[in-house]
N, C-alpha and C positions, 0 to 999 in steps of 0.2 A: 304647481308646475315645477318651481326650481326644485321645489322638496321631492319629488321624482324624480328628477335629475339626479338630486345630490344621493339619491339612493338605487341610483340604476348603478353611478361611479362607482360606488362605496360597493357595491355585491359585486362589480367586476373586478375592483380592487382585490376583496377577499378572494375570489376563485384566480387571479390572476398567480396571488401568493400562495396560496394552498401547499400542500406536498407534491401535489400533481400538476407539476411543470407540464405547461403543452409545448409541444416536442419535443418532452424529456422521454426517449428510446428508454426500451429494458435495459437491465444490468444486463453487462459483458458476458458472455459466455466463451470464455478462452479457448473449446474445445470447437468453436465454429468461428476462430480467428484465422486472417495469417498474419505469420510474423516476419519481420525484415528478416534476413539470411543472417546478417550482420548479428543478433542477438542469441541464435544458435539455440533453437524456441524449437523442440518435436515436444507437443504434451503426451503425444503415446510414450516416449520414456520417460516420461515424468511419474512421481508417486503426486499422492494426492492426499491432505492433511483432512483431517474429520470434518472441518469446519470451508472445506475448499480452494487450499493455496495448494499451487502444483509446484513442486520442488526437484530438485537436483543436484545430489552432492558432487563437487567437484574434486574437491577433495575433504575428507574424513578428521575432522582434527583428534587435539589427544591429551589436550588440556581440560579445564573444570566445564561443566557440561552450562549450556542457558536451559536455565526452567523458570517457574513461573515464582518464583522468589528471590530471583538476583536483583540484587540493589543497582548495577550498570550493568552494561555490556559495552565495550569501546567495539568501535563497525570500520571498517573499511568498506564504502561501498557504490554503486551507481544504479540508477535508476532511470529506465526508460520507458516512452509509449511505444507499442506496439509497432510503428512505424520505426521505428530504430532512433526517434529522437530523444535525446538525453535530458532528461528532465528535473533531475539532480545529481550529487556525487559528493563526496567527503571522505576522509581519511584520518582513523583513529578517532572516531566521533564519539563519545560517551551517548549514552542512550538512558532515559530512562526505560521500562517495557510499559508503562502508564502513558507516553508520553508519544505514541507512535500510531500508526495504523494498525486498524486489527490484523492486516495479511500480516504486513513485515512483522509481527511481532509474532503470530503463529506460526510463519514459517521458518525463524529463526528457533523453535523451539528444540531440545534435543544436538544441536549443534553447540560443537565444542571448539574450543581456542584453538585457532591454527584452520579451523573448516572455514572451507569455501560453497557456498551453493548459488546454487540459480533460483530464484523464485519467480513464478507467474500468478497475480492477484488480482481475483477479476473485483471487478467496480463495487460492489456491495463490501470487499475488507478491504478498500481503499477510501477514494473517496464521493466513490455515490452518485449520487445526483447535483453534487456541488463541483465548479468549475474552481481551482485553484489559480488566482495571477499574480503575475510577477511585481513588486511590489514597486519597483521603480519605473512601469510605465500603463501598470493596471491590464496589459496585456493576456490576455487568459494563458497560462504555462502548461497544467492540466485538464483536457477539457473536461467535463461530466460524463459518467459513463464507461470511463480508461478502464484496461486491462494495460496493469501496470508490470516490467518486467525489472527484476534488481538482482544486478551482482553484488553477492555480499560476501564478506570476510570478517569472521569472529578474532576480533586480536586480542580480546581482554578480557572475563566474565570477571565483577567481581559480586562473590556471594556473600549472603550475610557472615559477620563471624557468629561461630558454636557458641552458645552459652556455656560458661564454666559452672560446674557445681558443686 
C-alpha cells in the first residue's frame, strides 16, 4: 500500500514537471496582442525577421554594421511587457550576441551604430514557458508566455579585427 502511494507521488511528480506545464497558454502571438498606446506597438508597420521578431527602425545608423560575428555590441536600451510595464533598461551595456535572447539578438541583426529600432518578440525568442523573478524578493518580473517589447539603441559594435597577412 505505501509502495502505491509512493509511486502514484513519484508519476505525479514526473507529469507535474514535464515540459507540459498545466496552465502553461501557447506562445504569444504578437499579431492577436494589444499593446499599451504608451509603447507605440502597430505590428502592420512593422517588418518581420525570418525567424519572427517584428521590428522597426527608428532611426537608420551609419556606423559598422551587427552580424553574427561581432565580438560586443554596447546597447542602450528598455524593455517592456505588453502592458507598457518596464521590465528592464540599461545604458551603453556591452552585450555578448551568445549571451542574450534569441529575439533581442536577431532583431538587433543588420543594425548599425547610431540605429535605433523598436523590437516585438514573442514568447518562444524570449523566454518561453519559463517565468523570470526578480532576484531580491523572488517576485515573478516576466511572467511565461510574454510578448516582449524593446527600445534599443546600437552605440558601439565592435568587430573582430582582420587578420594580417
Amino acid at each position: 500500500m505505501k509502495r502505491d502511494a509512493l509511486l502514484v507521488a513519484t508519476l505525479l511528480i514526473s507529469v507535474a514537471c514535464n515540459d507540459k506545464v498545466t496552465g502553461l497558454g501557447p506562445p504569444s502571438d504578437p499579431t492577436k496582442e494589444t499593446f499599451a498606446v504608451s509603447l507605440g506597438v502597430d505590428i502592420a508597420q512593422m517588418s518581420k525577421t525570418k525567424d519572427g521578431v517584428y521590428y522597426r527602425d527608428l532611426v537608420v545608423g551609419t556606423g559598422p554594421e551587427v552580424t553574427d560575428t561581432a565580438v560586443t555590441v554596447n546597447v542602450t536600451y528598455a524593455g517592456y511587457l505588453k502592458d507598457g510595464k518596464l521590465i528592464d533598461s540599461g545604458t551603453n551595456v556591452p552585450l555578448s550576441l551568445t549571451g542574450i535572447i534569441p529575439g533581442f539578438r536577431s532583431g538587433m541583426m543588420g543594425m548599425k551604430e547610431g540605429g535605433k529600432r523598436k523590437l516585438v518578440i514573442p514568447s518562444e525568442l524570449g523566454y518561453g514557458g519559463a517565468s523570470v523573478r526578480n532576484p531580491s524578493d523572488n517576485s515573478i518580473r516576466i511572467p511565461r508566455q510574454s510578448t516582449l517589447v524593446f527600445d534599443i539603441e546600437v552605440v558601439k559594435v565592435t568587430n573582430p579585427t582582420p587578420k594580417t597577412t
